[in-house]
N, C-alpha and C positions, 0 to 999 in steps of 0.2 A: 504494500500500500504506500502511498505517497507522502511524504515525510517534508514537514513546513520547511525544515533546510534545503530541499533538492528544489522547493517552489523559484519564480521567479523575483520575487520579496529582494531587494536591495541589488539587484543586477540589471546591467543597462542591457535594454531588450528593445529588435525593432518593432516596429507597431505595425501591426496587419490593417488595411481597410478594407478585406474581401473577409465576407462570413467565416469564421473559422471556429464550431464547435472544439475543435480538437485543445482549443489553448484551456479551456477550466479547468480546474487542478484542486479536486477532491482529495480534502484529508480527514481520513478518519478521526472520528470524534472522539472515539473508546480509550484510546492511551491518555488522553489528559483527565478525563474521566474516572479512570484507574488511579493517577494521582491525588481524587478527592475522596475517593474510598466507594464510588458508582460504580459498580458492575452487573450484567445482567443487564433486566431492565431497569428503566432511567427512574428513579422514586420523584418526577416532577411531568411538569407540562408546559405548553408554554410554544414559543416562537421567534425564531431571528426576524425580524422586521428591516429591509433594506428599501432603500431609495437611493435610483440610478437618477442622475442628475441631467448627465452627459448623452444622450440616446439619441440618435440619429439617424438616417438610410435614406434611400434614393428611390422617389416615385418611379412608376414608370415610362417618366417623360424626363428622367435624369435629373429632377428638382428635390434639395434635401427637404428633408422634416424631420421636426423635432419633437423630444417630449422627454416627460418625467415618466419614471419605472415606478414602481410599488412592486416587492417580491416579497412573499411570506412564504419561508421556509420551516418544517415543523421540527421540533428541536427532538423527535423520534429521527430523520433522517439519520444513515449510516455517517454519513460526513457533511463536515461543513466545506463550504467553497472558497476557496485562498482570494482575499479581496483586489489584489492584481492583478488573477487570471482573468476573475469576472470583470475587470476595468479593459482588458487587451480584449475576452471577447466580445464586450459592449462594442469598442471601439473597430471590431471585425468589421460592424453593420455599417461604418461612413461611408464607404462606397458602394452597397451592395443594392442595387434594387428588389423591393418588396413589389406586389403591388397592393398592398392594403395595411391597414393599422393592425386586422386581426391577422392578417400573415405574419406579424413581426411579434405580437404577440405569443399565439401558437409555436411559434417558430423559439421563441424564448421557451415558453413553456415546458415544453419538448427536451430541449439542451439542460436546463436546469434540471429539474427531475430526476434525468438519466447520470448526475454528476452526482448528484446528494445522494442516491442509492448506490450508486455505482460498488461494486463486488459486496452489496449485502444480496439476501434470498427475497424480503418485501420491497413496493414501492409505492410511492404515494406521490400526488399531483401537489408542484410548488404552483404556488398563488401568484399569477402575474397580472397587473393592474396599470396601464397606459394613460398616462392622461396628456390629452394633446393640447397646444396654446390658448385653445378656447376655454379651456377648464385650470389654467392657470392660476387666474385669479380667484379663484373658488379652494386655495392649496393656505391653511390658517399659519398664521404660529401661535405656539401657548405653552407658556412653560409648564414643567410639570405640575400636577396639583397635591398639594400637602406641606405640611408644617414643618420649615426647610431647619434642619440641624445645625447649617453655616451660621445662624445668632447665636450659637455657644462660644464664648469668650475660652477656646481651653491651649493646654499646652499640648504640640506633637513633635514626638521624639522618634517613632518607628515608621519606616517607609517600606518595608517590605512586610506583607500580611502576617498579621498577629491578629488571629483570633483570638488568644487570654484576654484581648480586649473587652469581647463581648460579655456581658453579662447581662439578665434579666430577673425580677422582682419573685419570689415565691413567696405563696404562701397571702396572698392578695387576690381579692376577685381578676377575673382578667381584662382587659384592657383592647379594646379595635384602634388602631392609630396608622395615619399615613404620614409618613417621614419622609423629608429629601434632603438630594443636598449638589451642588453644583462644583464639590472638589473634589471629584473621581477623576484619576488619572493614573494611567498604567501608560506600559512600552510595548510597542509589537516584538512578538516572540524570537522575530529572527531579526529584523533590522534596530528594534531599538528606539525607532521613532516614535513620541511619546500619542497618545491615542489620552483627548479631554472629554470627557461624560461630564452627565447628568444624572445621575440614580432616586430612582422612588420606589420605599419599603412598605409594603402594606402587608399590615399582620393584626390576628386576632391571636390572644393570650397572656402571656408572664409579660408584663411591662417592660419591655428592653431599655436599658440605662443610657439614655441619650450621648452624652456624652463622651462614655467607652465604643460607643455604635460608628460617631463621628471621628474618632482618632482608628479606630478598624479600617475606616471608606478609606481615609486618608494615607493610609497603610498600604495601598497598593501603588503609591506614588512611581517607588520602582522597579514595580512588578512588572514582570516580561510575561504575558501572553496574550491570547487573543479576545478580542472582547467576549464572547460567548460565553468562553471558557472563565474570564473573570467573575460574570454573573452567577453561572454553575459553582462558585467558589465561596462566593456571596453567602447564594441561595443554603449551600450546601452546611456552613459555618454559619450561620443563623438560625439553623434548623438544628443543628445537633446542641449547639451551645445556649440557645433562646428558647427552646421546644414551646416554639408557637403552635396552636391548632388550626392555624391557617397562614400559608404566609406567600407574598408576589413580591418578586425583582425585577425592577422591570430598569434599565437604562439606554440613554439614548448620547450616541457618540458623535461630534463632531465628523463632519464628512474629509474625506482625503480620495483625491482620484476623481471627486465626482459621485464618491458612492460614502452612506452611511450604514452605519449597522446601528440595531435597537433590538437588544435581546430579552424576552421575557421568561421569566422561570416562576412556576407557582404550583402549589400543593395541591392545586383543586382543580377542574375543569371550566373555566372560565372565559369569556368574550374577549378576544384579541383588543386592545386597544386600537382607537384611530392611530394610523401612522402619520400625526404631526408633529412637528420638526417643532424645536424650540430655535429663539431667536439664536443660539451661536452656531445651530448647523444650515 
């Protein structure tokens, strides 16, 4: 299977502008997985939320057009898709003619899919959603909602995750709360380049200690992996150390390439969030 070092992530690569499924570069999800103590199947739910910026192709009278992407991908797929590859095969479609929105669509559809299963035994259809210049202005921004943790005045000394941060209230009725906070920031796993979120914690149970919650976020300052994987790490460390009876990660990362990611993880089966962007992506 494909290993995020052999990716094309920090090498100068030329740029195709003729269709070329062949460039998406699936990597299996299960080895980082295995490092949060996940095996088997996944004990959450939940969704990668991407938006293609950059989207472009050629009528069939050689005229381009443009638009924004929406892709949901379900966080059950075998692999996730190395956000380079998906940036070079976006950028396949600048010369290629379609003739129609749903051909380009379908045609996404299709390619995606077959990349997020690729060498498992199921498969499941990624969510692909086109919106063309007319429906631009109809695209919101809104930051996240809930009661942002960044007004605690506190001191941070650890930049690489430390859960012993976490703690929560026993031994008290429990507690519904949505938390945020706008100082998530980790590194990509192979090049290093810092990757700026947004995280909102929605959980029913033991009162999680504000404070330790916001020196934890902050904790992953310079952590090296991929956003997904960060929320999976979240989710995962808030769930064993907070044993909420309910709990959503949901963050949303500034874009690079053209493309963002906004990973969801939750303990319940639950309504995807709208894919709107806050004002820094």
């Amino acid at each position: 299977m494909n290993s995020a070092e052999l990716s094309q992530l920090g090498k100068p690569v030329a740029y195709a502008d003729q269709y070329d499924p062949s460039l998406l570069y699936p990597i299996a999800r299960a080895s980082k997985r295995h490092e949060i103590g996940v095996t088997g199947a996944v004990p959450f739910f939940g969704a990668d939320l991407w938006t293609s910026f950059e989207l472009s192709w050629l009528n069939p009278r050689g005229k381009p057009q443009v638009a924004i992407a929406h892709f949901t991908v379900p966080c059950e797929t075998a692999n996730i898709i190395e956000s380079k590859s998906l940036k070079l095969y976006l950028g396949s479609y600048s010369n290629t003619v379609f003739q129609s929105v749903e051909q380009v669509r379908d045609r996404l559809r299709a390619d995606l899919s077959e990349a997020a299963w690729r060498g498992a035994p199921g498969s499941a259809t990624i969510g692909v959603k086109i919106l063309t210049p007319d429906l631009f202005d109809r695209e919101p921004v809104h930051e996240l909602d809930g009661l942002s943790l960044d007004r605690l005045d506190i001191e941070c000394t650890d930049y690489t995750p430390a859960p012993d941060l976490l703690s929560a209230t026993v031994g008290e009725p429990p507690v519904q709360e949505v938390l945020t906070s706008n100082l998530l920031k980790s590194n990509c796993l192979v090049t290093g380049q810092p990757d700026w979120g947004s995280i909102q914690i929605s959980y029913t149970g033991p009162q999680i200690e504000q404070g330790g919650l916001l020196r934890y976020l902050v904790s992953f300052r310079n952590h090296n992996e991929f956003h997904e994987q960060c929320v999976e790490r979240v989710f995962m460390d808030l769930w064993r150390r907070c044993k909420p009876s309910k709990l959503a990660v949901y963050a949303r990362y500034t874009r690079r390439g053209g493309l963002d990611i906004n990973p969801l993880r939750t303990s319940h089966p639950m309504a995807l969030p709208a894919n709107v962007r806050t004002a820094r992506q």
